[in-house]
N, C-alpha and C positions, 0 to 999 in steps of 0.2 A: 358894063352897065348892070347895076343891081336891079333884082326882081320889084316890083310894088309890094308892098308890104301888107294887102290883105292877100295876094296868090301865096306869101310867105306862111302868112297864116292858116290860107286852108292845107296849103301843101303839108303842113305843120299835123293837121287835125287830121288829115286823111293817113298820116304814117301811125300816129296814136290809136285812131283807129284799126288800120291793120292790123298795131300790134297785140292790142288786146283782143281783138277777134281771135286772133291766130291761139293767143294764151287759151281765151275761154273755150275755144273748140277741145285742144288739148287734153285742159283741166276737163273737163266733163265726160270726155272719150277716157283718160286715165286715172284721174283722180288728180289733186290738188299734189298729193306729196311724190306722187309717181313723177312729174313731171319738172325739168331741171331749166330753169333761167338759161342756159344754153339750149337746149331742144326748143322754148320760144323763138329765141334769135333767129335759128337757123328757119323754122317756119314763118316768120318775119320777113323773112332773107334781108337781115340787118345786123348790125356787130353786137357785142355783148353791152359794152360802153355805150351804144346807142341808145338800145334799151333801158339802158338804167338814166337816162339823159330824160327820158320820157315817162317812164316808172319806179319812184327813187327803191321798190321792196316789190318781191313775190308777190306780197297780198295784194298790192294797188294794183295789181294786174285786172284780178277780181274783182276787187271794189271802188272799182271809179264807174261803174255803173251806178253807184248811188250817188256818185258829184251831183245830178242833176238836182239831186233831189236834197242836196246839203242846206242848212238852214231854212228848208219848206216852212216849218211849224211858223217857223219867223216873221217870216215874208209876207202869208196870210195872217198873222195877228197886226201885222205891221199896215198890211195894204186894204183891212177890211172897213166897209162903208162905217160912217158913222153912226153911230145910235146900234152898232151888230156887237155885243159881248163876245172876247176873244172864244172862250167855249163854242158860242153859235157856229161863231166864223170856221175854227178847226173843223167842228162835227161834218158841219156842211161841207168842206174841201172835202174831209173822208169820203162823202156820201157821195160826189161827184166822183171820185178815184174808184168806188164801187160799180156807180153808175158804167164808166167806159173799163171796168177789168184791167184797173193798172194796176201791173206788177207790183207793185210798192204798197200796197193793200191785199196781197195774197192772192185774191181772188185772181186768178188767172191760168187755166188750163192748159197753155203752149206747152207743149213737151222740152222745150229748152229752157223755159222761165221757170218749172217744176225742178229741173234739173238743177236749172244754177242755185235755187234755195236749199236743194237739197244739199250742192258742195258748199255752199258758205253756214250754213245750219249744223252741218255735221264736220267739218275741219275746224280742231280748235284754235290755230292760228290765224282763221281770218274769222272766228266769231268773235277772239278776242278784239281782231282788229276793227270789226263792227262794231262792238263797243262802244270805244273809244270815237267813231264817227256821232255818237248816239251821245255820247256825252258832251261834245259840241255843238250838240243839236239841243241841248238840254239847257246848256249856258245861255246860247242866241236865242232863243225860247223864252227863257227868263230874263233878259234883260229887254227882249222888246212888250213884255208883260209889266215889268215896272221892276223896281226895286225891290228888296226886301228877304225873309223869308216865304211871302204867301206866294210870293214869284216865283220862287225858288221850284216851291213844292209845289204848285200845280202845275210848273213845266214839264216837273218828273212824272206827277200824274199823267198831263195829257200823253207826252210820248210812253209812258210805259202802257197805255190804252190802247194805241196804236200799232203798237208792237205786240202786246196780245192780239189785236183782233187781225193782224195779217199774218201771225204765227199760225191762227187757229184755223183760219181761211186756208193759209196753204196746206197743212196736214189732212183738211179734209178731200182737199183736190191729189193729193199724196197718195192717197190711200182708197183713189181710183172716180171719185165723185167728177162730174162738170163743174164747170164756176158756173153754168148757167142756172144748176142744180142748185147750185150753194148762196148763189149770190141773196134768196130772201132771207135766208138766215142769216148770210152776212149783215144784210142790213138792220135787220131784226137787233141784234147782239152790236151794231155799232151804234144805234139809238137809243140803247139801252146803256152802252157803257156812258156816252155821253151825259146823258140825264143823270146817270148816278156823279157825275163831276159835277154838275150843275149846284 
């Protein structure tokens, strides 16, 4: 008798989970290059084959934390009410992600959340490979913006604004401040970048 096929799938989601858990404790405990796609495995306690069944590279170990978050910019120019200009729409998603300290806007003082930007910010293998997610995000940006070059280029705007303003969020939380500290000035500087796109 075969399983149903959503215990398939959680059972699925709870091994990916584990095994990126087990990766990011690692990495963060030794560093990103210290640490060998077998020493995962064995903290998995899963085969080597398996792992790569689940994470086809090193880096996706690290960065499927920001799956969630892939095509965001999109999503909200895509899903926002009518009569809301896509600029409003983005600013205001920021301002919300300020508002609750999500990760993904910097602002956020966990000591694990501090840490894991700190290994993908400073390993050049998985900023490249940030990148490259960023540029993805830049295409689906721009085509749910319209056609064109003006699509083009205020995709790259607005992500390259957002990507400033959670670079600059977490350096200051980096360099020992709270996000509770930080958060007026976050928003100070995210209203501000915004309006200058406007």
């Amino acid at each position: 008798m075969s399983e149903p096929t959503g215990l398939r799938a959680r059972k699925k989601e709870r091994t990916r989970d584990t095994i990126g858990d087990a990766a990011i404790s690692l990495f963060l405990e030794r560093g990103f290059d210290r640490v060998s796609v077998n020493d995962i495995a064995a903290a998995a306690e899963i085969s080597k084959p398996t792992l790569f069944r689940y994470f086809p590279t090193k880096e996706d170990l690290v960065l499927h934390r920001f799956a969630d978050h892939q095509g965001e910019a999109a999503r909200v120019v895509r899903d926002r009410r009518s009569g809301i200009k896509p600029v409003t729409a983005l600013h205001r998603h920021f301002r919300v992600g300020l508002d609750r300290y999500d990760p993904v806007t910097g602002l956020n003082d966990h000591p694990e959340v501090v840490a894991f930007h700190r290994l993908v910010f400073t390993t050049p293998s998985l900023a490249g490979r940030l990148t490259r997610y960023q540029l993805e995000d830049e295409k689906a940006l721009a085509d749910a913006l319209g056609e064109g070059i003006q699509a083009r280029l205020l995709a790259a705007q607005v992500l390259a604004v957002q990507r400033v303003l959670a670079r600059t969020n977490w350096q200051k939380i980096a360099d020992g401040r709270t996000a509770h500290d930080v958060q007026p000035e976050a928003i100070a500087e995210a209203d501000q970048a915004f309006n200058q796109l406007r």
